[in-house]
C-alpha positions in Angstrom: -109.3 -28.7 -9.5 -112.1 -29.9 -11.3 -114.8 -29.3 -8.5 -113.2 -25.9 -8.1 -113.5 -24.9 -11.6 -117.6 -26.3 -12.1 -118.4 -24.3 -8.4 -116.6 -21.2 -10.4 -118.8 -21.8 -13.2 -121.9 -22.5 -11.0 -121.9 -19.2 -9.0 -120.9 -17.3 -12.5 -124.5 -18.1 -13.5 -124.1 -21.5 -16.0 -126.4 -24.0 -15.0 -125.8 -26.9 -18.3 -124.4 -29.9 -16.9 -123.2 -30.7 -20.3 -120.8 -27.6 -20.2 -119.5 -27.7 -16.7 -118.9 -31.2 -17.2 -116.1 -29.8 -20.0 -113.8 -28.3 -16.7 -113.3 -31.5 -16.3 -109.9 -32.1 -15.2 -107.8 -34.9 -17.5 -107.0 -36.9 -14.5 -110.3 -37.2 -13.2 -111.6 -41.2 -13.8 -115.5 -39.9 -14.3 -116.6 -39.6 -18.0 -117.8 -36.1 -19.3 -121.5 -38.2 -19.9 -121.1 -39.7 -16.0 -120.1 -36.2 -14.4 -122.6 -34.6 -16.8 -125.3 -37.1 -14.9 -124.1 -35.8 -11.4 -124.5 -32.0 -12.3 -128.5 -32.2 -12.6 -129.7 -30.3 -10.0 -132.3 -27.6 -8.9 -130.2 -24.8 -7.8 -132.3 -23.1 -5.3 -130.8 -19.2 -4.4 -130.1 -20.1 -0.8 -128.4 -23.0 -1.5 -126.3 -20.8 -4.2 -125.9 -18.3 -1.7 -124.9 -20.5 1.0 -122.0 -22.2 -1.8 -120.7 -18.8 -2.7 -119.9 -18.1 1.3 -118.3 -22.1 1.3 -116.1 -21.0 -1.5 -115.3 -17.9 -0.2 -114.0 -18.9 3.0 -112.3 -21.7 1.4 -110.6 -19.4 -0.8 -110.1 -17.0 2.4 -108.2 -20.0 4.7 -105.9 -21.1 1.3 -104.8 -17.3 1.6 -104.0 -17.7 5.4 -102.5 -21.2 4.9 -99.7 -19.4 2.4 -99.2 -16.9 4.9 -98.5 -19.3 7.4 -96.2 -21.1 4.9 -94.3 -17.9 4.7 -93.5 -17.4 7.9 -92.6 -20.6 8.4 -89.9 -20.1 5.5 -88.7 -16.9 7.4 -88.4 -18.9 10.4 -86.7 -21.7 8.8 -84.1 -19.3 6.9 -82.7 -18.0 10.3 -80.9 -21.5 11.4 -78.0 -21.9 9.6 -77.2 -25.6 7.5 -75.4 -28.0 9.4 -71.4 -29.0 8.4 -73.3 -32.3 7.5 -75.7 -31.3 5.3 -73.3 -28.9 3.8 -71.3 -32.0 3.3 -73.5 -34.4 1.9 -76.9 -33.4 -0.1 -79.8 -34.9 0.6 -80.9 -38.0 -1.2 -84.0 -38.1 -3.3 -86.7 -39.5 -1.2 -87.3 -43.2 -2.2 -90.9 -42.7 -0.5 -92.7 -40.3 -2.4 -95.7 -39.4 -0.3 -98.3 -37.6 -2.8 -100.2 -35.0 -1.0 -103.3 -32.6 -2.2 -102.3 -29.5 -1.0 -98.8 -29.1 -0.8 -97.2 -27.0 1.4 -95.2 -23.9 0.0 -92.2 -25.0 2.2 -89.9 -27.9 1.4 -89.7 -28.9 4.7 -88.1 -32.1 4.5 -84.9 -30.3 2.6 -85.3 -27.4 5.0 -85.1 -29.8 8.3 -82.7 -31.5 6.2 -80.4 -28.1 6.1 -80.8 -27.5 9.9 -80.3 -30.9 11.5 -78.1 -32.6 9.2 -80.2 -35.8 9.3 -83.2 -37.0 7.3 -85.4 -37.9 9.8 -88.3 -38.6 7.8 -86.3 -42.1 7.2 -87.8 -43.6 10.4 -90.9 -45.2 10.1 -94.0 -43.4 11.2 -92.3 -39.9 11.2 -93.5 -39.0 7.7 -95.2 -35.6 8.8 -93.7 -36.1 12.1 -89.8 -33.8 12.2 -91.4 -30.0 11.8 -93.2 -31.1 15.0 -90.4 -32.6 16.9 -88.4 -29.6 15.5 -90.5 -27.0 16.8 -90.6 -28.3 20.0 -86.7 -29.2 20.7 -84.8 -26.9 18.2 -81.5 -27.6 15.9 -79.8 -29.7 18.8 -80.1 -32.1 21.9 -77.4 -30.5 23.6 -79.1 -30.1 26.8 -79.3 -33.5 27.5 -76.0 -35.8 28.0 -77.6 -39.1 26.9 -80.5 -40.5 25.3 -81.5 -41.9 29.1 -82.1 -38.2 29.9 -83.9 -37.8 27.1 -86.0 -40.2 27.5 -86.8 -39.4 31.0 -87.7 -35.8 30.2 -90.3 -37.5 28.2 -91.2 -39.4 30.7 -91.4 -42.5 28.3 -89.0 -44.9 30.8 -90.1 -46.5 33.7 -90.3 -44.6 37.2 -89.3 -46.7 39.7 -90.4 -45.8 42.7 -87.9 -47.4 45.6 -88.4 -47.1 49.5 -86.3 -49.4 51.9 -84.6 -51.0 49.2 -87.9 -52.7 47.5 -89.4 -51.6 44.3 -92.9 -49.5 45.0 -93.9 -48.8 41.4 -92.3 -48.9 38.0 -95.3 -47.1 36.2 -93.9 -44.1 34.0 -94.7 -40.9 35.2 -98.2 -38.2 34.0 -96.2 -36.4 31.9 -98.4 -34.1 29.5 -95.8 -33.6 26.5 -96.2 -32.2 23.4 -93.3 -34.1 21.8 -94.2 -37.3 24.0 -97.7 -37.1 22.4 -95.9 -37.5 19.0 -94.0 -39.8 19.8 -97.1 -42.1 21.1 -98.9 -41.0 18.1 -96.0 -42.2 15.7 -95.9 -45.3 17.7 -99.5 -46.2 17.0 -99.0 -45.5 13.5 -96.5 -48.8 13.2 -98.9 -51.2 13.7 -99.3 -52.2 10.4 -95.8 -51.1 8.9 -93.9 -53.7 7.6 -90.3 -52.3 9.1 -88.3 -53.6 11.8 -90.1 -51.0 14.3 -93.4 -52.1 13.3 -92.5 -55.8 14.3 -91.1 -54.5 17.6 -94.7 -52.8 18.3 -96.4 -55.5 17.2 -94.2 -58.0 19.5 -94.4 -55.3 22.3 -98.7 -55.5 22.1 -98.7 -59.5 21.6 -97.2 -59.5 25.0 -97.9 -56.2 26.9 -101.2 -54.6 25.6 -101.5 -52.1 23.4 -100.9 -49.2 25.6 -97.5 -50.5 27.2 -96.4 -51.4 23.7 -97.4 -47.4 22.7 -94.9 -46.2 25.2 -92.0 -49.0 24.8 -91.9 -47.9 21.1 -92.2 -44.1 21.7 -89.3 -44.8 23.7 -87.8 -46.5 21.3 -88.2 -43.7 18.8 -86.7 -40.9 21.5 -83.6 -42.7 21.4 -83.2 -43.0 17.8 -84.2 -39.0 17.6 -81.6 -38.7 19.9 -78.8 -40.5 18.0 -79.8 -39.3 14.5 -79.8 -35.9 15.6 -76.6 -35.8 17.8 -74.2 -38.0 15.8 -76.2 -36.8 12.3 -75.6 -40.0 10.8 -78.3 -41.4 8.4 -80.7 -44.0 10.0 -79.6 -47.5 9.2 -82.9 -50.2 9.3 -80.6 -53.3 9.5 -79.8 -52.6 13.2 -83.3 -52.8 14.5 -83.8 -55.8 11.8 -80.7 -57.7 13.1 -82.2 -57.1 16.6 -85.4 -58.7 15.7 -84.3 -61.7 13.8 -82.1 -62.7 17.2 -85.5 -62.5 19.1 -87.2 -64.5 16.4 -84.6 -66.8 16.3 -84.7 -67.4 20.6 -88.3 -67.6 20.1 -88.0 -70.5 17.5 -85.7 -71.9 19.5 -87.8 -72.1 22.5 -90.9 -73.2 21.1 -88.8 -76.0 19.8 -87.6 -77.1 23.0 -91.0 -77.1 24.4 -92.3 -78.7 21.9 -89.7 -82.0 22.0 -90.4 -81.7 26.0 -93.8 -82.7 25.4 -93.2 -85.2 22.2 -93.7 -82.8 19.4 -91.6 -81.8 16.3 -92.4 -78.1 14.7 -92.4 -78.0 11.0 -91.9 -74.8 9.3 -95.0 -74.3 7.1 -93.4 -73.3 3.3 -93.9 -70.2 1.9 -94.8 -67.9 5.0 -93.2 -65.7 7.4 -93.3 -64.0 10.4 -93.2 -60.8 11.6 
């Protein structure tokens, strides 16, 4: 806002840096004196001439922006709200995610409407359900289990069998638009501190990064599919429960190996891992 309102001033012909510094915006942590400092400047009329185009075509791809936001409310508006959303509103959001240009559309109470389930509850999926909508629509229908799902991805293994003896168990080249997000949100986990982000970070420990990319996209494509088809709300204590078993084995075995070889493990106070 406040750079907005000194380029306004700028190409309207004031050149004090004392008085542009007064658009200001409240927010902004700069002092007037310190912004005042920055404004010194020799404005040259091609450089002028050059800003006025930049803030033209700025102005020009805003416009186009709120178009595309309309549209994109026309298109939402034509799926009608779920029995489940009709049944339950949806929650405030105990993530706020501040943004600088906010879209037009609500799209989180819109996606909310249509599928019944808040899917911007799973980690890494923040900006990720518009996408995943686009591409697969109000319902999963088409595919009787999350196995088929998954395949249609191709995030599972292909195992490639001849004679009775396993060829290959490599996934298959599947170009995917909804794959693709799904690897992208798996990346993204690698420093969350949810129960999926300790399942990436276990999966790369002890199959490389890319392997552990596609065993937690997988992992997300079947908690698409049971969030979307049974339209209950996703429940972190599952996929926590599931890690703290692994994490206890994992104790449990290093503390066998460690008496086979005449060593006792002490916990070290005041630490954890995930």
């Amino acid at each position: 806002m406040t750079g907005l309102a000194i380029l306004d001033a700028l190409l309207a012909g004031e050149r004090d840096p004392a008085v542009l510094a007064q658009h200001r915006d409240p927010r902004l942590k700069a002092s007037p004196a310190t912004l005042a400092k920055a404004l010194v400047g020799d404005y040259r009329p091609e450089h002028l001439f050059t800003l006025r185009q930049a803030v033209a075509s700025f102005r020009h791809y805003q416009r186009l922006v709120a178009v595309c936001d309309q549209e994109v409310q026309r298109l939402l508006d034509s799926f009608p709200a779920t029995e489940a959303a009709l049944a339950a509103p949806l929650p405030p959001d105990p993530r706020p995610r501040p943004r600088r240009f906010a879209p037009q559309v609500e799209l989180r109470t819109e996606l909310y409407r249509i599928l019944g389930v808040d899917l911007t509850q799973v980690p890494g999926f923040a900006t990720l359900p518009l996408a995943l909508f686009a591409e697969l629509g109000p319902t999963l229908a088409a595919f009787p289990s999350s196995k088929h799902f998954a395949s249609w991805l191709g995030l599972c293994p292909d195992n490639r069998i001849s004679g009775g003896q396993v060829l290959a168990v490599q996934t298959r080249h599947v170009k995917h638009r909804v794959a693709q997000a799904l690897r992208t949100a798996a990346q993204s986990l690698h420093r969350s501190q949810s129960a999926l982000g300790a399942y990436f970070r276990r999966m790369r420990a002890k199959l490389g990064a890319p392997k552990a990319i596609t065993a937690t996209a997988h992992k997300l494509a079947r908690i698409i599919y049971h969030l979307i088809t049974t339209r209950q709300p996703y429940d972190e204590s599952r996929l926590a429960a599931a890690e703290a078993d692994h994490r206890r084995h994992s104790e449990s075995r290093l503390r066998a190996q460690a008496r086979v070889l005449g060593f006792q493990l002490v916990p070290i106070a005041g630490q954890s891992v995930s």
